[in-house]
C-alpha positions in Angstrom: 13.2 101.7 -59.5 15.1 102.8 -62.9 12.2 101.7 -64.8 9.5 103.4 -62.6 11.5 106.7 -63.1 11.3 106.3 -66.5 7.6 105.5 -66.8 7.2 108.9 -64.7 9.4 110.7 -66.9 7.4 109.5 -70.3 4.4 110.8 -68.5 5.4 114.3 -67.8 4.3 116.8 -70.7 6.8 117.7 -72.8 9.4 115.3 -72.3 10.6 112.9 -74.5 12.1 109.1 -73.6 15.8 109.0 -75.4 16.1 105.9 -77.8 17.1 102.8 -75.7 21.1 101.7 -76.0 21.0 98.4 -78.4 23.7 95.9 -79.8 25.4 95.1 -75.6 27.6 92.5 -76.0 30.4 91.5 -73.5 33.9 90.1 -74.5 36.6 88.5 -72.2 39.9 90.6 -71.6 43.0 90.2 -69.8 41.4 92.9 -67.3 37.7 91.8 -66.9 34.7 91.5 -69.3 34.3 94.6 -72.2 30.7 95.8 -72.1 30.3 97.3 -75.1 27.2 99.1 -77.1 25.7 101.4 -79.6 23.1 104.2 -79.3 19.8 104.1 -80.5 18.5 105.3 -83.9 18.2 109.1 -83.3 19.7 109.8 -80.0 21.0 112.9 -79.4 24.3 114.2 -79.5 25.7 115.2 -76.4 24.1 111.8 -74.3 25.3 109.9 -72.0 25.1 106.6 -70.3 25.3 105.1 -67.1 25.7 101.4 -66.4 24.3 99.5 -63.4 24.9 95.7 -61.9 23.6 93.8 -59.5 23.2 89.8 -58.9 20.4 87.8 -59.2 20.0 87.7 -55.1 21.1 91.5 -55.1 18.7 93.8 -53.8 18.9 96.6 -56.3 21.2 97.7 -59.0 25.0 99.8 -58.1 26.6 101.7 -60.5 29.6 100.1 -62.2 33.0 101.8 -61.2 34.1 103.8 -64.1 31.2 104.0 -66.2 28.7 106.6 -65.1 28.8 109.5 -67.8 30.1 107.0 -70.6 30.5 109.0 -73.6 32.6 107.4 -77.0 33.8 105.2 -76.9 30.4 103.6 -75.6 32.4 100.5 -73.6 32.4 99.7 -69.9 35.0 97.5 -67.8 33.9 94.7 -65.6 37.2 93.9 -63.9 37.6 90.5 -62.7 38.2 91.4 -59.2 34.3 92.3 -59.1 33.1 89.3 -60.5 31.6 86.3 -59.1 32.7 83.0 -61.7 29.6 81.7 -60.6 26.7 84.7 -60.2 24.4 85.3 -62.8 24.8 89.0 -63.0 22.1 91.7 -64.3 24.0 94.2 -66.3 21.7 97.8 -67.7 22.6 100.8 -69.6 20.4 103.8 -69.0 21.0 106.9 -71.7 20.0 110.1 -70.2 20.6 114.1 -71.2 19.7 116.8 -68.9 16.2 115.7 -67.9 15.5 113.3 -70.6 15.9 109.2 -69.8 15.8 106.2 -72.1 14.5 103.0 -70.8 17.3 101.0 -69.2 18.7 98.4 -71.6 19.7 95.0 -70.3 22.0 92.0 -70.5 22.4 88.8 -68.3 25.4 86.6 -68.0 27.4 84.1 -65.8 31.1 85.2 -66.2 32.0 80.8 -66.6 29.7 81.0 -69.3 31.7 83.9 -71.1 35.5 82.3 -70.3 38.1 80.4 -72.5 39.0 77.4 -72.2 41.9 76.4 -70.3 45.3 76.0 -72.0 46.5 72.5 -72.1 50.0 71.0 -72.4 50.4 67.4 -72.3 54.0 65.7 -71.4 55.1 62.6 -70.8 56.1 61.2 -67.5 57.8 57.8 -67.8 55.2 55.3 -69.6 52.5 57.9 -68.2 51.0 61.1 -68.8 50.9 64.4 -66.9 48.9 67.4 -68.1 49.7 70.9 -67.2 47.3 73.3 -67.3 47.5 77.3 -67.7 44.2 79.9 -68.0 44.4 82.0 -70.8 45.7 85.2 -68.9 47.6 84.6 -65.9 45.8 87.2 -63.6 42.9 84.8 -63.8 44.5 81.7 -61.9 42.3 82.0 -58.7 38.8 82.3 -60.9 40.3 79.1 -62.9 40.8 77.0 -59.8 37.3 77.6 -58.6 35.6 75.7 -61.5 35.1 72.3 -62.8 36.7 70.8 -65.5 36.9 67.0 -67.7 39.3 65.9 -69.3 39.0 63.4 -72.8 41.9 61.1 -73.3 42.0 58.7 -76.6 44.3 57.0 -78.4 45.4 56.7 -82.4 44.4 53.0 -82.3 41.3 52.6 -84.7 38.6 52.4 -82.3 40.8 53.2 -79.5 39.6 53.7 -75.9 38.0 57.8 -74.8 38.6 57.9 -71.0 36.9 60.8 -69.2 38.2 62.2 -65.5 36.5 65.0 -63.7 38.6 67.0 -61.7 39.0 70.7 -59.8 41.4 73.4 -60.2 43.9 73.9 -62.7 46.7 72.0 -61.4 48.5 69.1 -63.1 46.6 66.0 -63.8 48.6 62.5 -63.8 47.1 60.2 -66.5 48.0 56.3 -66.6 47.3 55.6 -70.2 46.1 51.9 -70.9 48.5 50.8 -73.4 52.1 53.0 -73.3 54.0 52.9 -76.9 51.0 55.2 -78.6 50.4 58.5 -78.9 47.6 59.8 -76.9 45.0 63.0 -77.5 43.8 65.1 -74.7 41.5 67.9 -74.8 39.5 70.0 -72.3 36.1 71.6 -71.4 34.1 73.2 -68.1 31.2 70.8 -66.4 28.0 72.0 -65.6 27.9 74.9 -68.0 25.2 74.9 -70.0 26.6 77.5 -72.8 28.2 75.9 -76.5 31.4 77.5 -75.8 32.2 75.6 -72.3 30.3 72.3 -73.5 32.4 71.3 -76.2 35.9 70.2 -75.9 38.3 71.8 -77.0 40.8 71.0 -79.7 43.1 67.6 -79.0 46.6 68.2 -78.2 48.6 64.9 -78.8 51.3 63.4 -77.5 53.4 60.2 -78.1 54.4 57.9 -74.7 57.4 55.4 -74.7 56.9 51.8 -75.1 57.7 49.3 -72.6 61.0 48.3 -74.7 61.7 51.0 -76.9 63.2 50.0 -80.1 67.1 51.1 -79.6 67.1 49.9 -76.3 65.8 46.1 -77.9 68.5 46.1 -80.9 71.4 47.4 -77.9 70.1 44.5 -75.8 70.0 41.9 -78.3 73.6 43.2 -79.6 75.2 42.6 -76.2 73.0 39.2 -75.6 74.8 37.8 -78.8 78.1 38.9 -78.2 78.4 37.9 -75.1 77.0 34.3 -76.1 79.9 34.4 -79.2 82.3 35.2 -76.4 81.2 32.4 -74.0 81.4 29.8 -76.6 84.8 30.7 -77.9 85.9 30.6 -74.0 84.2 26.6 -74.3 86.2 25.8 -77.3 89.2 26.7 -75.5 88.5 25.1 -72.6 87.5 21.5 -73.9 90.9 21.9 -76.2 88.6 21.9 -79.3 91.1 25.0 -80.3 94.1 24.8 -79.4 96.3 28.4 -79.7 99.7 28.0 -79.1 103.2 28.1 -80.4 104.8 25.1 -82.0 108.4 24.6 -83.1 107.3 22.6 -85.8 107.7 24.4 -89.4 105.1 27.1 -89.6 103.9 26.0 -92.9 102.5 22.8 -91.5 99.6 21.8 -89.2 99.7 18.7 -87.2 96.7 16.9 -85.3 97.4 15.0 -82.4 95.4 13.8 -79.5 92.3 15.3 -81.3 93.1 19.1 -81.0 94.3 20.8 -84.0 97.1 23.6 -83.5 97.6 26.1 -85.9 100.9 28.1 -86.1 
């Protein structure tokens, strides 16, 4: 419809089409998407712009809350509240003053296609792994826990093992690693999304786990195993009268042997 007004209007004598808005892009926000632009080369002063959306399956374009009459700054706000993760969305800027019209100017996107990466904080949990997870701005939990994510766990062994798991929703993920006593990298990224950004994982965040025995724990152990085996002995030697520890009235500066058991005084 808003380009068959247009056509009429480039038809009618004496009018002139505006220059069409150029340069959209959209950046994520702690709010919603920034759709920003710039005017064409020789619009007018005094123009404005209106900005339209609708869906793929919508029927026709609505008028964005907020950003009908847009004058500098040229930007628009797509909250979050209004957007569908998962809807390819059809986004146009029409500049218009008084009568005149440019041709609407368009952009596509799928908001998952525009998102961060999830934060990622790996911890351990006994000879385990759990991973926490946490969306970039914490307003956007409930769009976070719609989508799809996998995981990439390896290890610092040369040649050490990747393991993949697939999961939904950002809530924490309980990793067994294979072998516990090495530290372990984990990093993230969206499935199904076609876009570089959500393909690629992000950068590893590592962690170290405990080892079956840790070291202090094996030298304690290992202490107490050979005192107590020093302390059983001496307890034998006593008991068989190989030592023999007690008082004798003979001079103290002389040591006897009889019956096979020496006494020292």
């Amino acid at each position: 419809m808003t380009r068959l007004v247009w056509m009429l209007l480039v038809l009618l004598p004496g009018d002139q089409a505006l220059p069409q808005p150029f340069n959209i892009s959209l950046t994520q926000g702690s709010s919603g998407f920034t759709l920003t632009w710039e005017s064409g080369p020789g619009t007018p002063p005094g123009t404005s712009y209106n900005v339209t959306s609708q869906t793929e399956s919508g029927v026709s374009p609505s008028p964005v809350k907020g950003c009908q009459h847009v004058q500098k700054p040229l930007t628009c706000l797509l909250p979050y509240e209004s957007i569908d993760p998962l809807e390819r969305y059809i986004i146009q800027i029409t500049s218009y003053l008084e009568a005149q019209m440019s041709q609407p100017a368009e952009i596509q996107f799928k908001a998952v296609d525009l998102l961060d990466l999830p934060q990622l904080t790996p911890v351990s949990c006994g000879r385990n792994l759990c991973v926490d997870l946490m969306p970039p701005f914490q307003n956007l939990q409930e769009t976070y826990d719609q989508l799809n994510y996998q995981l990439q766990i390896s290890s610092n062994s040369s040649g050490g093992p990747q393991v993949l798991k697939e999961f939904r929703s950002l809530t924490r993920q309980n990793l067994t690693v294979p072998v516990p006593g090495r530290i372990y990298c984990i990093s993230i990224r969206f499935t199904n999304i076609k876009n570089i950004k959500g393909s690629i994982f992000s950068q590893p965040v590592c962690v170290s786990t405990p080892a079956l025995f840790p070291l202090d724990q094996l030298i304690s152990a290992t202490l107490c195993l050979l005192v107590t085996m020093m302390v059983v002995v001496l307890v034998l030697l006593l008991w068989t009268g190989s030592i023999c520890l007690r008082r004798s009235r003979m001079p103290t500066n002389l040591v006897s042997h009889t019956s096979g058991c020496f006494t020292l005084d």
